[in-house]
Structures are given as C-alpha cells and as structure tokens.
mmJSON file of the N, C-alpha and C atoms, coordinates in Angstrom:
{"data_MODEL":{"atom_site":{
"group_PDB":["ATOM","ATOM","ATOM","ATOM","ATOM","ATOM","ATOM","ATOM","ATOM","ATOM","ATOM","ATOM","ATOM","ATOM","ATOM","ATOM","ATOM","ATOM","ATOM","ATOM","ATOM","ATOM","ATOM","ATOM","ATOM","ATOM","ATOM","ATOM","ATOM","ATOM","ATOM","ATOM","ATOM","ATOM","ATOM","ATOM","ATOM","ATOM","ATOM","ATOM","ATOM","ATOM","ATOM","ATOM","ATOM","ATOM","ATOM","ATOM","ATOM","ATOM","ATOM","ATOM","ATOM","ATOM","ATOM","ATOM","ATOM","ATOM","ATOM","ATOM","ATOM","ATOM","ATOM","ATOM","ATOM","ATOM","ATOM","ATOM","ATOM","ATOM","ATOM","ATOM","ATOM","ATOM","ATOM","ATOM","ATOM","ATOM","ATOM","ATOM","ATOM","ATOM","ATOM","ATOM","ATOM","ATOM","ATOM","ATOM","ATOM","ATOM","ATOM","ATOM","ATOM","ATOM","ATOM","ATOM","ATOM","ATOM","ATOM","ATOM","ATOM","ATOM","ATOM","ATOM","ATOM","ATOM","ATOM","ATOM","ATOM","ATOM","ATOM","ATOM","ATOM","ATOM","ATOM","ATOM","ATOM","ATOM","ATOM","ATOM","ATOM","ATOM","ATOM","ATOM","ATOM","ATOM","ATOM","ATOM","ATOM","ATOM","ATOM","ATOM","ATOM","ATOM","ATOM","ATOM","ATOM","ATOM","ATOM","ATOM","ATOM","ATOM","ATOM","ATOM","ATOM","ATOM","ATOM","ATOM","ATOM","ATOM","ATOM","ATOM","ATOM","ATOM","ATOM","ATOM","ATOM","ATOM","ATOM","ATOM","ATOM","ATOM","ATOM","ATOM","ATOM","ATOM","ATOM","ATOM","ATOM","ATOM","ATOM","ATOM","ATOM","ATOM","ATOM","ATOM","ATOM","ATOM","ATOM","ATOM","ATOM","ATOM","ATOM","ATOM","ATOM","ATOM","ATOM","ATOM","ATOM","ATOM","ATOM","ATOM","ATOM","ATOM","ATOM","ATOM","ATOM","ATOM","ATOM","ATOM","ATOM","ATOM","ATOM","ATOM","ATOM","ATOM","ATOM","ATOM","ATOM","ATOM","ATOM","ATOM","ATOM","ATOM","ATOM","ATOM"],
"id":[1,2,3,4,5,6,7,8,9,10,11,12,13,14,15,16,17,18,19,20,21,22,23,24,25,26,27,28,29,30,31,32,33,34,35,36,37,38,39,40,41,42,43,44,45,46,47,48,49,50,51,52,53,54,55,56,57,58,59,60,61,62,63,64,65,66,67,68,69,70,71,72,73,74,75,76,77,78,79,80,81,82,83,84,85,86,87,88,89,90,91,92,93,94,95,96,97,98,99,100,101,102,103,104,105,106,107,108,109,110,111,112,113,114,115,116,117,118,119,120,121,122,123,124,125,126,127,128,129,130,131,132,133,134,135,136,137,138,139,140,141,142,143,144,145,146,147,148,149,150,151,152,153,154,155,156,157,158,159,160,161,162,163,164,165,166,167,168,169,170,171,172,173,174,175,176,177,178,179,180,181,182,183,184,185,186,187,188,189,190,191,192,193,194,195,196,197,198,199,200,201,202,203,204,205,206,207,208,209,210,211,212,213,214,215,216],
"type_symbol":["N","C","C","N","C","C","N","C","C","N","C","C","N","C","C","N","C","C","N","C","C","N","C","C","N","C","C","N","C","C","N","C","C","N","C","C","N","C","C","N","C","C","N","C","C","N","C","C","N","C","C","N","C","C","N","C","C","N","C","C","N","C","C","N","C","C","N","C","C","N","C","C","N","C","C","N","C","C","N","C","C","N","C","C","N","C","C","N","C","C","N","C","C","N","C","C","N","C","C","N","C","C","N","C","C","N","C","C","N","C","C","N","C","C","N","C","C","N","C","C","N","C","C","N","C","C","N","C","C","N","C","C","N","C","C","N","C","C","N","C","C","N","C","C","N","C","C","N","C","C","N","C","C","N","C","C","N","C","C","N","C","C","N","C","C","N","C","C","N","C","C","N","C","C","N","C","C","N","C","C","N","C","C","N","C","C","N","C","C","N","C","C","N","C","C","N","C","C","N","C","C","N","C","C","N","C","C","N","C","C","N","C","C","N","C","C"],
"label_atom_id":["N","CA","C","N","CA","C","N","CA","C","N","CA","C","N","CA","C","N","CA","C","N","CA","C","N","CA","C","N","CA","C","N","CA","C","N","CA","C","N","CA","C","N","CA","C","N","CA","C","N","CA","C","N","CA","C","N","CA","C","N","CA","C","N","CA","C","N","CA","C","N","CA","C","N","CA","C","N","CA","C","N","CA","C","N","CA","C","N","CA","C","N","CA","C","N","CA","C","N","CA","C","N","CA","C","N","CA","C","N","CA","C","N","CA","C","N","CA","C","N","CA","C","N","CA","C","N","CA","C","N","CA","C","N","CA","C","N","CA","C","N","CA","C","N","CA","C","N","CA","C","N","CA","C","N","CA","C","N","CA","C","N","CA","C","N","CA","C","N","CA","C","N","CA","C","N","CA","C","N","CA","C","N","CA","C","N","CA","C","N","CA","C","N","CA","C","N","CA","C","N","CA","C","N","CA","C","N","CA","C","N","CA","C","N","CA","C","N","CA","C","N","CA","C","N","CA","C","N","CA","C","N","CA","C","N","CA","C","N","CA","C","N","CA","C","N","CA","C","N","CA","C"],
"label_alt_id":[null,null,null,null,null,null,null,null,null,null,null,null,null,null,null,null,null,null,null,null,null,null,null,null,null,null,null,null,null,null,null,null,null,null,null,null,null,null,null,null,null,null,null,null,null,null,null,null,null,null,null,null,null,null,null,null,null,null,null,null,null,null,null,null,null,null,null,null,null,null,null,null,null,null,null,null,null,null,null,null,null,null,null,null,null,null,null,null,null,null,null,null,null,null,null,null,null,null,null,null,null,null,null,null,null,null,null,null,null,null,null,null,null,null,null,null,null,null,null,null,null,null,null,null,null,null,null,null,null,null,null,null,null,null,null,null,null,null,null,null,null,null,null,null,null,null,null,null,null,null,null,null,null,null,null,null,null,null,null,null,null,null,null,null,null,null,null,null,null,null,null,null,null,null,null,null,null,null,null,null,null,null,null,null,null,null,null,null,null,null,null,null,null,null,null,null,null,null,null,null,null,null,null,null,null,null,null,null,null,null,null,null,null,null,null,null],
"label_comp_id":["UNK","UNK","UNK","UNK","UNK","UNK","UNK","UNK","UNK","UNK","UNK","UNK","UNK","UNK","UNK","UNK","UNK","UNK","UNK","UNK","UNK","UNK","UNK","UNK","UNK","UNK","UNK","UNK","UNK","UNK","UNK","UNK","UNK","UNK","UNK","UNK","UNK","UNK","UNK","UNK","UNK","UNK","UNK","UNK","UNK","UNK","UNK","UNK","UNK","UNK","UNK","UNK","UNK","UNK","UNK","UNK","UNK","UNK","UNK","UNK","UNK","UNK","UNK","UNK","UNK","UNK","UNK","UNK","UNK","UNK","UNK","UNK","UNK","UNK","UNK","UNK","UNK","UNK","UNK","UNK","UNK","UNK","UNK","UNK","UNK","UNK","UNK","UNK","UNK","UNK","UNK","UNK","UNK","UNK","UNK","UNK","UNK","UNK","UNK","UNK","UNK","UNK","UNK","UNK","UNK","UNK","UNK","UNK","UNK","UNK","UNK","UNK","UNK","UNK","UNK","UNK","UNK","UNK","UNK","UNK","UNK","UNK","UNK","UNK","UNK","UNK","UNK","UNK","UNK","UNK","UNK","UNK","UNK","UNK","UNK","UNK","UNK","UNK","UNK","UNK","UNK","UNK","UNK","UNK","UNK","UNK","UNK","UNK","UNK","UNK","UNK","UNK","UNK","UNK","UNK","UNK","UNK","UNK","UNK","UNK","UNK","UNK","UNK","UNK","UNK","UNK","UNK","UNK","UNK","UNK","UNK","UNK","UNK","UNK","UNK","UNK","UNK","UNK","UNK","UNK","UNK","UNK","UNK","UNK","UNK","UNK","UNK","UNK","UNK","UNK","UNK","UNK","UNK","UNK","UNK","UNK","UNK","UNK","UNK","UNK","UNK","UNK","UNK","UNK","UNK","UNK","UNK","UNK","UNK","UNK","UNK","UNK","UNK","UNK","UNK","UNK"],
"label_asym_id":["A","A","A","A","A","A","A","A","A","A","A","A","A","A","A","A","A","A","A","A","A","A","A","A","A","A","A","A","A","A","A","A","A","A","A","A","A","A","A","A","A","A","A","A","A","A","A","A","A","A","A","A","A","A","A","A","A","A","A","A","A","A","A","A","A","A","A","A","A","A","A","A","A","A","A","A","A","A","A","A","A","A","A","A","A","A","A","A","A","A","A","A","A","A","A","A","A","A","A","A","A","A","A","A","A","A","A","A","A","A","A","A","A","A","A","A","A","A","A","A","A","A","A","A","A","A","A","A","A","A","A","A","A","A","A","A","A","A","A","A","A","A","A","A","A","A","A","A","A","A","A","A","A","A","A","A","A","A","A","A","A","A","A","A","A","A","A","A","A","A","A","A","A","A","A","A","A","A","A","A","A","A","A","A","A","A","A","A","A","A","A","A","A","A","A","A","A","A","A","A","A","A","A","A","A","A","A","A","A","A","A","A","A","A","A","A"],
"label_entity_id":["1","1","1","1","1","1","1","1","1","1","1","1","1","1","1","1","1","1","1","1","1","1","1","1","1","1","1","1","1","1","1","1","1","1","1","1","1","1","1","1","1","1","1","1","1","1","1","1","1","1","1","1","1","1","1","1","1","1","1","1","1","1","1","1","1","1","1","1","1","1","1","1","1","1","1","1","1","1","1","1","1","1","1","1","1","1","1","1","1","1","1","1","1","1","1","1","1","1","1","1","1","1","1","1","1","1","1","1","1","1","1","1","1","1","1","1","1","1","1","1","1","1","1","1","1","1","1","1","1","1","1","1","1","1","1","1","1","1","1","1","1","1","1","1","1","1","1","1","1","1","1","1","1","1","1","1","1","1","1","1","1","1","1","1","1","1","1","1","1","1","1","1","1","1","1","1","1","1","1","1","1","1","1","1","1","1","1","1","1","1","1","1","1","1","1","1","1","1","1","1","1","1","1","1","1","1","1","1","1","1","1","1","1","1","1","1"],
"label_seq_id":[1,1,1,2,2,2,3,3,3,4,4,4,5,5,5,6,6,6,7,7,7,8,8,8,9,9,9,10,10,10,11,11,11,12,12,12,13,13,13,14,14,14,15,15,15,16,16,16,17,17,17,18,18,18,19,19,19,20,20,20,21,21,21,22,22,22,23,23,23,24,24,24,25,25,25,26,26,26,27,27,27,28,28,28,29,29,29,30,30,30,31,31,31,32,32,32,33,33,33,34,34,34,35,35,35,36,36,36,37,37,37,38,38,38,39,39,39,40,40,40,41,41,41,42,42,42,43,43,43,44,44,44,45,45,45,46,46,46,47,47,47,48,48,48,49,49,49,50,50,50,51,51,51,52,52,52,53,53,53,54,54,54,55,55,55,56,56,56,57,57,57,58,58,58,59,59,59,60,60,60,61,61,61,62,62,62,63,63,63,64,64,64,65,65,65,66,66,66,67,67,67,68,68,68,69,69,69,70,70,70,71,71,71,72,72,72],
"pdbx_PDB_ins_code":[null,null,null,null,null,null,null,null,null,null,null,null,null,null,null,null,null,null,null,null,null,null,null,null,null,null,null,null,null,null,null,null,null,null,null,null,null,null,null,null,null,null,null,null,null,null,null,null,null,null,null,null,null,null,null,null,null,null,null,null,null,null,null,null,null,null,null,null,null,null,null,null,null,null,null,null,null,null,null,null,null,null,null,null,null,null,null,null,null,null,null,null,null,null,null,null,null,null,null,null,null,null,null,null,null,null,null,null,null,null,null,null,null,null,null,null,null,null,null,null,null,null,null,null,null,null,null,null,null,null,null,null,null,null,null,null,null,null,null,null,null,null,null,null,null,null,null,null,null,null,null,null,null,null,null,null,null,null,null,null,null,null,null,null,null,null,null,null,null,null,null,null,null,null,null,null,null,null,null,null,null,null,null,null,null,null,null,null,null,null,null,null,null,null,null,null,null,null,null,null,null,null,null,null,null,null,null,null,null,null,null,null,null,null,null,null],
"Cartn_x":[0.844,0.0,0.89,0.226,1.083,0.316,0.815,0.099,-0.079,-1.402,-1.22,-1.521,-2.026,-2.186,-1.94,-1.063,-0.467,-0.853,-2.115,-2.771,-3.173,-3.452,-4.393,-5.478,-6.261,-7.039,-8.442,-9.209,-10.334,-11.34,-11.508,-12.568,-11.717,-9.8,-9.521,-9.435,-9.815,-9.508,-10.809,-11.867,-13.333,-13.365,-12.721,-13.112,-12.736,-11.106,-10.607,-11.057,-11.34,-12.006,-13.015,-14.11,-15.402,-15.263,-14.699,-13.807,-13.55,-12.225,-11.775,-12.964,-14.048,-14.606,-16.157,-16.101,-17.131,-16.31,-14.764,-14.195,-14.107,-14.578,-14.144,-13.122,-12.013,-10.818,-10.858,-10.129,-10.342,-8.93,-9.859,-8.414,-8.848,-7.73,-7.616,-6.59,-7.609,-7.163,-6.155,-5.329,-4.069,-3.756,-3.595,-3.072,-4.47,-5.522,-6.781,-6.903,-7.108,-7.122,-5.805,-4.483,-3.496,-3.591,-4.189,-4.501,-5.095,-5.977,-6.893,-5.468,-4.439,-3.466,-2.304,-2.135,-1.66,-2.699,-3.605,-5.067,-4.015,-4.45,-4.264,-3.147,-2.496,-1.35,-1.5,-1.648,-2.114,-1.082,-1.873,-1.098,-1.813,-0.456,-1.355,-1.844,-2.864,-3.57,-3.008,-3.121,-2.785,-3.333,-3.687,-4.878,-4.017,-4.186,-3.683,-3.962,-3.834,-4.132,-3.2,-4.002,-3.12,-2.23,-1.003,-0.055,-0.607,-1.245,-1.591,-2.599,-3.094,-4.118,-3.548,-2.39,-1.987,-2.405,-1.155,-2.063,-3.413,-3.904,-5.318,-5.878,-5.04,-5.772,-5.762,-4.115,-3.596,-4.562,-4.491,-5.769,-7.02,-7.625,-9.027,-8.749,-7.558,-7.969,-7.293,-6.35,-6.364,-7.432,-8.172,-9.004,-10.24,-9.958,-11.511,-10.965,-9.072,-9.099,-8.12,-7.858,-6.635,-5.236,-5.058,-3.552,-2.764,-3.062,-1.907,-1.7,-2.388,-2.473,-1.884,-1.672,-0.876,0.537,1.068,2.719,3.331,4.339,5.228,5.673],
"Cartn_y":[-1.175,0.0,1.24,2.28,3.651,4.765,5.765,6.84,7.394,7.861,9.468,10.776,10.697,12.163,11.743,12.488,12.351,13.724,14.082,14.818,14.622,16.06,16.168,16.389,16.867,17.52,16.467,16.213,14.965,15.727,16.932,16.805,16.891,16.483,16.412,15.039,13.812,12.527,12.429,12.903,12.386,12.599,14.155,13.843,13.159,13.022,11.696,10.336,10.174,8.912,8.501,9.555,9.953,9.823,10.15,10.671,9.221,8.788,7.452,6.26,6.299,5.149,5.686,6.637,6.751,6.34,5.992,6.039,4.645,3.876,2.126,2.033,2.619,2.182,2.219,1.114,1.183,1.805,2.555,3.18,2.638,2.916,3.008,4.307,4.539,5.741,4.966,4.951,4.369,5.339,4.861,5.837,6.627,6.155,6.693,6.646,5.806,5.83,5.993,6.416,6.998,7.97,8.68,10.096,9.703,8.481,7.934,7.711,7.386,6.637,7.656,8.957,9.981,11.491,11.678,12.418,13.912,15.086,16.413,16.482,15.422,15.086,15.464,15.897,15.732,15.099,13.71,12.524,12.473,12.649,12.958,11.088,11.22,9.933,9.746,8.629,8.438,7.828,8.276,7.811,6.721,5.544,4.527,3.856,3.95,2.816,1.486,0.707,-0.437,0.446,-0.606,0.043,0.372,-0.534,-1.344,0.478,0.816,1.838,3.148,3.765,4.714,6.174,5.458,6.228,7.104,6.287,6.702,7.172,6.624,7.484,9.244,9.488,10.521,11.263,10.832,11.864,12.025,10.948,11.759,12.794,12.466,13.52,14.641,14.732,16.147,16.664,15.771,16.479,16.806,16.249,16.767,18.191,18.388,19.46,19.66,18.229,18.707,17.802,18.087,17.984,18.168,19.901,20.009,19.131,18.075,17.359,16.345,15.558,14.667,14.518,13.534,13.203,13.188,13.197,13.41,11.647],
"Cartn_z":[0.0,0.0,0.0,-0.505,-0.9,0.065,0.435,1.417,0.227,0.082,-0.813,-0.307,0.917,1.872,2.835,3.914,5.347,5.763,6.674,7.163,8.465,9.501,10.428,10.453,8.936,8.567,8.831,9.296,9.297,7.652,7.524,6.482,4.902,4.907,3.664,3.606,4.65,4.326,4.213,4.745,4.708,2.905,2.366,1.239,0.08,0.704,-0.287,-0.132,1.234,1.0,0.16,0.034,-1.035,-2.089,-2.804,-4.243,-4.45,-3.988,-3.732,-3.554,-2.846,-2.642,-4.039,-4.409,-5.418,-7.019,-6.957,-8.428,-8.367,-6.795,-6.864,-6.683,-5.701,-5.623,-4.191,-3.932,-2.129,-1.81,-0.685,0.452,1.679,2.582,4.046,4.776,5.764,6.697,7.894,8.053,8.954,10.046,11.229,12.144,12.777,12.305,12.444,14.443,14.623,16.466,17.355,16.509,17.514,18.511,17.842,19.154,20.84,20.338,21.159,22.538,22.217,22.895,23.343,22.388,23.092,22.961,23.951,23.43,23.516,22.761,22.875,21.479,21.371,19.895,18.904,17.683,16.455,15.806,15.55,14.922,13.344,12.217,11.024,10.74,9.795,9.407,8.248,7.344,5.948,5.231,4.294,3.223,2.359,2.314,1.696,0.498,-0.464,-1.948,-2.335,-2.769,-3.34,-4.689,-4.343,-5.612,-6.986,-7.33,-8.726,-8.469,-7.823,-7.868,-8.052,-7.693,-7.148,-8.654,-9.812,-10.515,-10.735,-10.907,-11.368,-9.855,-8.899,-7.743,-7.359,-8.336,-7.88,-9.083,-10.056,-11.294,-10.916,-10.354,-9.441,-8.532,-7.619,-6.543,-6.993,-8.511,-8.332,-9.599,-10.267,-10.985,-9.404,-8.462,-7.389,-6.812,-6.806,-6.139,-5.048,-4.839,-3.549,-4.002,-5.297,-5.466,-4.686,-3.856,-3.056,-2.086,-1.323,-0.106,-0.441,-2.263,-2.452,-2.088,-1.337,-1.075,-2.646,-2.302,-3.751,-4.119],
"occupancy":[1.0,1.0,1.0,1.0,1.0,1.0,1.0,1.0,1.0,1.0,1.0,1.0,1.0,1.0,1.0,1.0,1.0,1.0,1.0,1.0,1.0,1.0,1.0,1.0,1.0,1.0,1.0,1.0,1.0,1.0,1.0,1.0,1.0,1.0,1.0,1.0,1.0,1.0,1.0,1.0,1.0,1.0,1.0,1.0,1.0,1.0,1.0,1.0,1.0,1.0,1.0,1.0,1.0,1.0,1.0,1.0,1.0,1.0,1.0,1.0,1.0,1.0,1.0,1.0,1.0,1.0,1.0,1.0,1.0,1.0,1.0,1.0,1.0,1.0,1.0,1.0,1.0,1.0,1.0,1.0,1.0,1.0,1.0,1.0,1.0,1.0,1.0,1.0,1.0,1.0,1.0,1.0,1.0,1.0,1.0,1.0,1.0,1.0,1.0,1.0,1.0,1.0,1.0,1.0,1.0,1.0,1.0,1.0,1.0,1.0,1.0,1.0,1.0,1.0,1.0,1.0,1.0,1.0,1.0,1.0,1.0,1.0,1.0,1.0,1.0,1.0,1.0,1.0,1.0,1.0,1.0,1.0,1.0,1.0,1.0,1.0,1.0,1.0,1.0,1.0,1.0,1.0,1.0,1.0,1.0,1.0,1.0,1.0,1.0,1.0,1.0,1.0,1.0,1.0,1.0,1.0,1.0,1.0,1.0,1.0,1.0,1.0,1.0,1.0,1.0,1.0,1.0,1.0,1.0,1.0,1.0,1.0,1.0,1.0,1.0,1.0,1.0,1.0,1.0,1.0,1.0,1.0,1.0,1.0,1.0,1.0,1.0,1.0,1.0,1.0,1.0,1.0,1.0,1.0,1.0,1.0,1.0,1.0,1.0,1.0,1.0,1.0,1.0,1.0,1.0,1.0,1.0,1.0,1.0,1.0,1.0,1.0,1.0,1.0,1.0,1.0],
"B_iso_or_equiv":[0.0,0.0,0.0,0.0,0.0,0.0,0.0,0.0,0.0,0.0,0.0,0.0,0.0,0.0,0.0,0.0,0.0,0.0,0.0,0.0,0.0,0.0,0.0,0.0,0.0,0.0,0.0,0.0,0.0,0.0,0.0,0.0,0.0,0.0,0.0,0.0,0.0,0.0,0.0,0.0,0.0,0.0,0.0,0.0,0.0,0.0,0.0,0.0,0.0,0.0,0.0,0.0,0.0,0.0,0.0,0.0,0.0,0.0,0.0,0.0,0.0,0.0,0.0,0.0,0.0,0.0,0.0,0.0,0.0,0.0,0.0,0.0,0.0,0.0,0.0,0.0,0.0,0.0,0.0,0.0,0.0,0.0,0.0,0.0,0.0,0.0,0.0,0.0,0.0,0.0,0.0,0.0,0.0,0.0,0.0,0.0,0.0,0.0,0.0,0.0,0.0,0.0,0.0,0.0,0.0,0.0,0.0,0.0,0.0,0.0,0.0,0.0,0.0,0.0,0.0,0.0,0.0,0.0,0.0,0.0,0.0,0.0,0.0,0.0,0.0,0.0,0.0,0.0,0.0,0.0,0.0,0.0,0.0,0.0,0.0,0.0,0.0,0.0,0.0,0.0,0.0,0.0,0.0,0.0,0.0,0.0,0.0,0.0,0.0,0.0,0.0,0.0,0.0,0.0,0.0,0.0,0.0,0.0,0.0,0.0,0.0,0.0,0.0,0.0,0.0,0.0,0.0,0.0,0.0,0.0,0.0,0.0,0.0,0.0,0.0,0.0,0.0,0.0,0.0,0.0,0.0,0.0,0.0,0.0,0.0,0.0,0.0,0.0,0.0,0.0,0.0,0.0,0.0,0.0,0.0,0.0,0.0,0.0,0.0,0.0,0.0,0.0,0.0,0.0,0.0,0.0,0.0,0.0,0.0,0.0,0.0,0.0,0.0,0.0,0.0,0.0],
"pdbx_formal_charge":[null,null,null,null,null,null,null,null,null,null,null,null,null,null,null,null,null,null,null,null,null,null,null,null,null,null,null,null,null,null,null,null,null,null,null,null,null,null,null,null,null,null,null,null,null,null,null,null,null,null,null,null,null,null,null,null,null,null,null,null,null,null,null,null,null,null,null,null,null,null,null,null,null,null,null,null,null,null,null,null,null,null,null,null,null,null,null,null,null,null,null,null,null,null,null,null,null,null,null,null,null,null,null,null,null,null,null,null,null,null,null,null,null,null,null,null,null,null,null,null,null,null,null,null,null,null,null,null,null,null,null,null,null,null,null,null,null,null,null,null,null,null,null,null,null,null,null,null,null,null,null,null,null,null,null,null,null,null,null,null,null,null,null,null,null,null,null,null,null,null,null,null,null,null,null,null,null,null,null,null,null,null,null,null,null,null,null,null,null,null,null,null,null,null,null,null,null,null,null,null,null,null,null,null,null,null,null,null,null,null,null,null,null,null,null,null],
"auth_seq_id":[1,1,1,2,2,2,3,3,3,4,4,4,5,5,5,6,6,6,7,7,7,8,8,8,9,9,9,10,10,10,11,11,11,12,12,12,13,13,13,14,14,14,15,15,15,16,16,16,17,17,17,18,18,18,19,19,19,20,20,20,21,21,21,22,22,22,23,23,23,24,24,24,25,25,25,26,26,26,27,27,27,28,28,28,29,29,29,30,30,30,31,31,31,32,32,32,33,33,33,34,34,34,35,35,35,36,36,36,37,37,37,38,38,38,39,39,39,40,40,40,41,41,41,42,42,42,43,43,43,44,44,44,45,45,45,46,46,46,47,47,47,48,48,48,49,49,49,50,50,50,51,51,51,52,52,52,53,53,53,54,54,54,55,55,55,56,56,56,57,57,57,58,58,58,59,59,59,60,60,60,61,61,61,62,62,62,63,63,63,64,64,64,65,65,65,66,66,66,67,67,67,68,68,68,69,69,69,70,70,70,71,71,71,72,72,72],
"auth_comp_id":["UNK","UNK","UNK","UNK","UNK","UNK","UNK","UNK","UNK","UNK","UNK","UNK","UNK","UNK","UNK","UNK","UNK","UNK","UNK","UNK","UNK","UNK","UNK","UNK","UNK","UNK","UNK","UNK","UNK","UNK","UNK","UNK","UNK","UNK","UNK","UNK","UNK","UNK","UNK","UNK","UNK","UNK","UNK","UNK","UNK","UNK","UNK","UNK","UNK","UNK","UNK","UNK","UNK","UNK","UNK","UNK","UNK","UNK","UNK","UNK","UNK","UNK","UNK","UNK","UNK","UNK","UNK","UNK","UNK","UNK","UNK","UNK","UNK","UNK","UNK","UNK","UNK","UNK","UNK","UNK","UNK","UNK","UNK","UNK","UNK","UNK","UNK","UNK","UNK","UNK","UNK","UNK","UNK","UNK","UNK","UNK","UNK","UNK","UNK","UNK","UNK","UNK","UNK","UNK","UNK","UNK","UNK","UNK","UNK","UNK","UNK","UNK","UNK","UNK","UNK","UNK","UNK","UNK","UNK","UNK","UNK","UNK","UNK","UNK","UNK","UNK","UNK","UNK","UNK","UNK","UNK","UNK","UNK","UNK","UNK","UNK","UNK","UNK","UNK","UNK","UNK","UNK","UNK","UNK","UNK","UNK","UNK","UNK","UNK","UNK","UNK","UNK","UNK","UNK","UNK","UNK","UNK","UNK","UNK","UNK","UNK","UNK","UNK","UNK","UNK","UNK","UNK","UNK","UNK","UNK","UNK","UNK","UNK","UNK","UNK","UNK","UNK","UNK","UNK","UNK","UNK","UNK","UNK","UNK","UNK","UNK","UNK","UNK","UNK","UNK","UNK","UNK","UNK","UNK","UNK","UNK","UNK","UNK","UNK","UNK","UNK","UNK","UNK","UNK","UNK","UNK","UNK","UNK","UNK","UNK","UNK","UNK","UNK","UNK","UNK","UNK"],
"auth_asym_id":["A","A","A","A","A","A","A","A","A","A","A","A","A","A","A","A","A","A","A","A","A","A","A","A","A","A","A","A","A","A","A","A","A","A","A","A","A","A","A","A","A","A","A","A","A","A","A","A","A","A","A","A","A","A","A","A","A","A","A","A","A","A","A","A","A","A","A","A","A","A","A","A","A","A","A","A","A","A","A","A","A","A","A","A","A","A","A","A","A","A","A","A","A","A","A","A","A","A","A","A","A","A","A","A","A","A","A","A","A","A","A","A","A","A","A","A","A","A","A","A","A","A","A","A","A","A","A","A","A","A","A","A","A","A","A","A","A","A","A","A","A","A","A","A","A","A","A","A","A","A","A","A","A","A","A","A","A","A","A","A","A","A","A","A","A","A","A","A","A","A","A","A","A","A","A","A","A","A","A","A","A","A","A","A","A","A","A","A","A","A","A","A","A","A","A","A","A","A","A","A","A","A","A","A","A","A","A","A","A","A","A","A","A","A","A","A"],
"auth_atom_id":["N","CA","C","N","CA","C","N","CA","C","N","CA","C","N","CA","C","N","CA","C","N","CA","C","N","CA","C","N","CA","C","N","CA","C","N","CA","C","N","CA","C","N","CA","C","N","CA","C","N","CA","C","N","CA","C","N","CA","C","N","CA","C","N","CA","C","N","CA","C","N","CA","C","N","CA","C","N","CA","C","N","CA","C","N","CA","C","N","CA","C","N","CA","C","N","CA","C","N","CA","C","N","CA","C","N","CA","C","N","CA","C","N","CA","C","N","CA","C","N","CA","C","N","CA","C","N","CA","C","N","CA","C","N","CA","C","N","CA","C","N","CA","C","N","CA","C","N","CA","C","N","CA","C","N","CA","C","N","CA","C","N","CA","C","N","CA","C","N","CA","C","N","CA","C","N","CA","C","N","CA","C","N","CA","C","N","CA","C","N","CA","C","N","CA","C","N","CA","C","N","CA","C","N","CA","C","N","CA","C","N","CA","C","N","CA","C","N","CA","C","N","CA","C","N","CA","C","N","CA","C","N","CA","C","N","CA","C","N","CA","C","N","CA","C","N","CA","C","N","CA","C"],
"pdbx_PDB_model_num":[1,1,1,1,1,1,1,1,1,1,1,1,1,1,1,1,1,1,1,1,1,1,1,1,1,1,1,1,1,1,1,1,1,1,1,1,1,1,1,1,1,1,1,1,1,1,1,1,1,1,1,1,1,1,1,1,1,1,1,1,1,1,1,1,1,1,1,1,1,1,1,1,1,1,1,1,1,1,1,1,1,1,1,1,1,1,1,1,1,1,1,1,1,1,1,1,1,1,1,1,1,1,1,1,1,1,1,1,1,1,1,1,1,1,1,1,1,1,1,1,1,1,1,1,1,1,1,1,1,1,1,1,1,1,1,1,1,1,1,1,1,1,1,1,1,1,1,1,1,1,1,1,1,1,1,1,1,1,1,1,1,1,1,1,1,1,1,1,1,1,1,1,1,1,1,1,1,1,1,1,1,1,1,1,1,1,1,1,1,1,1,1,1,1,1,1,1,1,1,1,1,1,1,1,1,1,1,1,1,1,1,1,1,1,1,1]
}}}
C-alpha cells in the first residue's frame, strides 16, 4: 500500500475517502485511532491505496481538487 495524503485535517480525508470510494478504488485511513493513545497530539492519518491503484488514484484527486495534499 502507498500513502497518498499524510494529514491532520479529518474533512480532507473524509473527502478523499469519497472521491476514492465513489471512483471504486479502495483506500484506508491508517493511524486513524493513535490520538486515542496519546489524546491532545495531532497525529497525522494516511490515506492509503493499493499500488496497482496509485495512478489513477492521484488523477481523481487532483481532478476533485486537492492535489496540493498529495505526497510526492
């Protein structure tokens, strides 16, 4: 699996996840309940794709808009 956004942001993964789960490509949010374990932290999350996906993952999300949030 590949990160393609490493964020604190909860409503830029809510919307990649959207984007992502409306184009049929599955992700996962990682790191999602760390905070739970150090509370007050901001522990960034990471939006995850299978390899084979990454491409075509990175052309949806910047035709939706948040290119900038993509890792390099």
């Amino acid at each position: 699996m590949i990160a393609l956004i490493v964020t604190t942001d909860p409503a830029t993964i809510a919307f990649a996840q959207a984007v992502l789960r409306d184009a049929e490509i599955e992700c996962y949010v990682m790191d999602q309940n760390m905070s739970v374990l150090e509370p007050g932290i901001m522990i960034p999350k990471r939006v995850m794709v299978l390899k084979e996906d990454v491409a075509e993952a990175r052309d949806i999300l910047t035709d939706a808009g948040i290119a900038k949030e993509l890792e390099v």
